[in-house]
C-alpha positions as CSV (number, residue, x, y, z in Angstrom):
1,X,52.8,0.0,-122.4
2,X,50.1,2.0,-123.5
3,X,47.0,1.7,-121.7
4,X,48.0,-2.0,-121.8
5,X,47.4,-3.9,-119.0
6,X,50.2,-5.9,-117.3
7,X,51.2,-7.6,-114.1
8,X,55.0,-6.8,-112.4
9,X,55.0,-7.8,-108.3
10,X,51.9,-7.6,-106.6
11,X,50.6,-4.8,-108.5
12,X,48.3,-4.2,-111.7
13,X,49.6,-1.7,-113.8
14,X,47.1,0.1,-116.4
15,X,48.5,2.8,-119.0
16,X,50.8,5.8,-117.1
17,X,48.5,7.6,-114.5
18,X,48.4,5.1,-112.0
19,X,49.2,2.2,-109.7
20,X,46.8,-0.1,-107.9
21,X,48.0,-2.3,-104.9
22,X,46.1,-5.4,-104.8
23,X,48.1,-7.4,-102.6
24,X,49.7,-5.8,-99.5
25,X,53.0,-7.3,-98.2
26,X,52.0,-8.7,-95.1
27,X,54.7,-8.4,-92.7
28,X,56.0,-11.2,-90.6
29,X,55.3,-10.7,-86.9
30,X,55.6,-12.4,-83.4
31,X,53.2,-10.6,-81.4
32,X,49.4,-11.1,-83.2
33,X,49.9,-7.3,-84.6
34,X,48.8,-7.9,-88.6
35,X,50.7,-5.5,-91.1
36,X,49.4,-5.0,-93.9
37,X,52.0,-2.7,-96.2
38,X,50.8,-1.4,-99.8
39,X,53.9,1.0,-100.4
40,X,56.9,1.0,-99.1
41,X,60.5,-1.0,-99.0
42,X,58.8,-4.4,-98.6
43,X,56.0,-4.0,-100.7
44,X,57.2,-2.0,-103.7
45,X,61.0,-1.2,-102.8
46,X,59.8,2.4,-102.5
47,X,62.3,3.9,-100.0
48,X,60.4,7.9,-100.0
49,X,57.4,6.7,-98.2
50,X,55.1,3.9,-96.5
51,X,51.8,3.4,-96.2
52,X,50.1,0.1,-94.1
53,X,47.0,-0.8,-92.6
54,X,47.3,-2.4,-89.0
55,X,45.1,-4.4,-86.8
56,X,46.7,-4.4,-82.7
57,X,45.1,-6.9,-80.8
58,X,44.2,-6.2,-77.4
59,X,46.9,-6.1,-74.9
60,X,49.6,-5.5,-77.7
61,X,52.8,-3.4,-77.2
62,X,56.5,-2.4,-78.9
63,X,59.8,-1.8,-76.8
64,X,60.6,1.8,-77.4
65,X,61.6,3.4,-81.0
66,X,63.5,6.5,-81.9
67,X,62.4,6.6,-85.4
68,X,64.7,8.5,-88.2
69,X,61.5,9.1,-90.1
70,X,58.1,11.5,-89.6
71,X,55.3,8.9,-88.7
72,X,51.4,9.6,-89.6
73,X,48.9,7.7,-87.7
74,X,45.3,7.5,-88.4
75,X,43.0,5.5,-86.2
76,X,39.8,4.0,-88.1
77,X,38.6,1.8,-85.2
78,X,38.9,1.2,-81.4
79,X,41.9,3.2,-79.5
80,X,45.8,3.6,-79.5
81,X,48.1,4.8,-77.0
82,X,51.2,6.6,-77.5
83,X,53.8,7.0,-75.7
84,X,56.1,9.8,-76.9
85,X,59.0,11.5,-75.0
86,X,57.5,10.8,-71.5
87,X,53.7,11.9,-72.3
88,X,51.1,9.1,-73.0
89,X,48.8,10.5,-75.6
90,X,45.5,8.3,-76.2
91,X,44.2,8.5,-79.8
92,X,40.4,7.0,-80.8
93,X,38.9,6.5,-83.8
94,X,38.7,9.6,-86.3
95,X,41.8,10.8,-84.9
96,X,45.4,11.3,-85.8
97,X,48.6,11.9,-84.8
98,X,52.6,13.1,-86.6
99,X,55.1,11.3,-84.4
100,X,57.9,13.1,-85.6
101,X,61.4,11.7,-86.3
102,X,63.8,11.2,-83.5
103,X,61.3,11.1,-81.2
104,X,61.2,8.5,-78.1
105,X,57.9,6.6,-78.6
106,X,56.2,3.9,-77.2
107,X,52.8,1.9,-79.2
108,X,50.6,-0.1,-77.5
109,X,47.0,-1.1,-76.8
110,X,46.2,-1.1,-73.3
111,X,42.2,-1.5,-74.5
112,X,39.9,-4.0,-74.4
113,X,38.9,-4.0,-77.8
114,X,41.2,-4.3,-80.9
115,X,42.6,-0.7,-82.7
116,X,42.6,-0.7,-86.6
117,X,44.5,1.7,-87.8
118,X,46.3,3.3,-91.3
119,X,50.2,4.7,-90.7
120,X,52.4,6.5,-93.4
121,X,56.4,7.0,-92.6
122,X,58.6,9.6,-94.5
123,X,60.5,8.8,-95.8
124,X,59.5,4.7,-95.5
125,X,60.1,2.6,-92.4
126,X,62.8,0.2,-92.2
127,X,63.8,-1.7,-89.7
128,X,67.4,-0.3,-90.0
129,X,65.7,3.1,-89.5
130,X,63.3,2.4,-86.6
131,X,65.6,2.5,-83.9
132,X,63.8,0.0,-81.8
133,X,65.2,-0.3,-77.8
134,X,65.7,-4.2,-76.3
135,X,63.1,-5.2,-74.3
């Protein structure tokens, strides 16, 4: 395996140093949100983090979460609101935000345009682990 170039998943392996993600998991969904996961238990059966890129169409929203992991949001375009422990908290591009684990959140996009966005979870989101409320 050294320096020798090989294929194993969706990822390109070269020599020891590193890994590159060429082709996210992209995550089933329902409700137009795209999910786009490069590490994490879907992607890479990494179970100590996830990272995913995210595009919420206008008007999208999630029933309420208690997550058991630490959640890092940052938004690269348009606006997010967050809903966390009875305080809505707007975040715009160039921001971020730590909702921390065991927290009572709420995501949506009450905008008018689309929000792109990056999130990393620690250790990685499941959906065993999300805690998500019924609707």
């Amino acid at each position: 395996m050294d320096n020798v170039p090989y294929f194993c998943g969706t990822f390109l392996f070269i020599g020891m140093g590193y890994i590159k993600q060429d082709k996210p998991f992209v995550v089933p969904t329902t409700d137009g949100k795209l999910i786009e996961e490069h590490v994490g238990l879907a992607s890479t059966g990494n179970s100590n983090i996830s990272i995913a890129h995210m595009l919420a169409p206008s008007g999208w929203s999630e029933p309420f979460q208690q997550p058991a992991f630490d959640e890092y949001t940052l938004v690269s375009k348009g606006k997010k609101m967050f809903e966390v422990d009875g305080e809505m908290i707007e975040v715009s591009a160039g921001e971020s935000i730590l909702i921390k684990k065991g927290s009572r959140v709420r995501y949506s996009n009450p905008f008018s345009e689309p929000c792109e966005y990056w999130s990393v979870c620690l250790p990685a989101f499941s959906i065993e682990s999300v805690n998500r409320e019924a609707e």
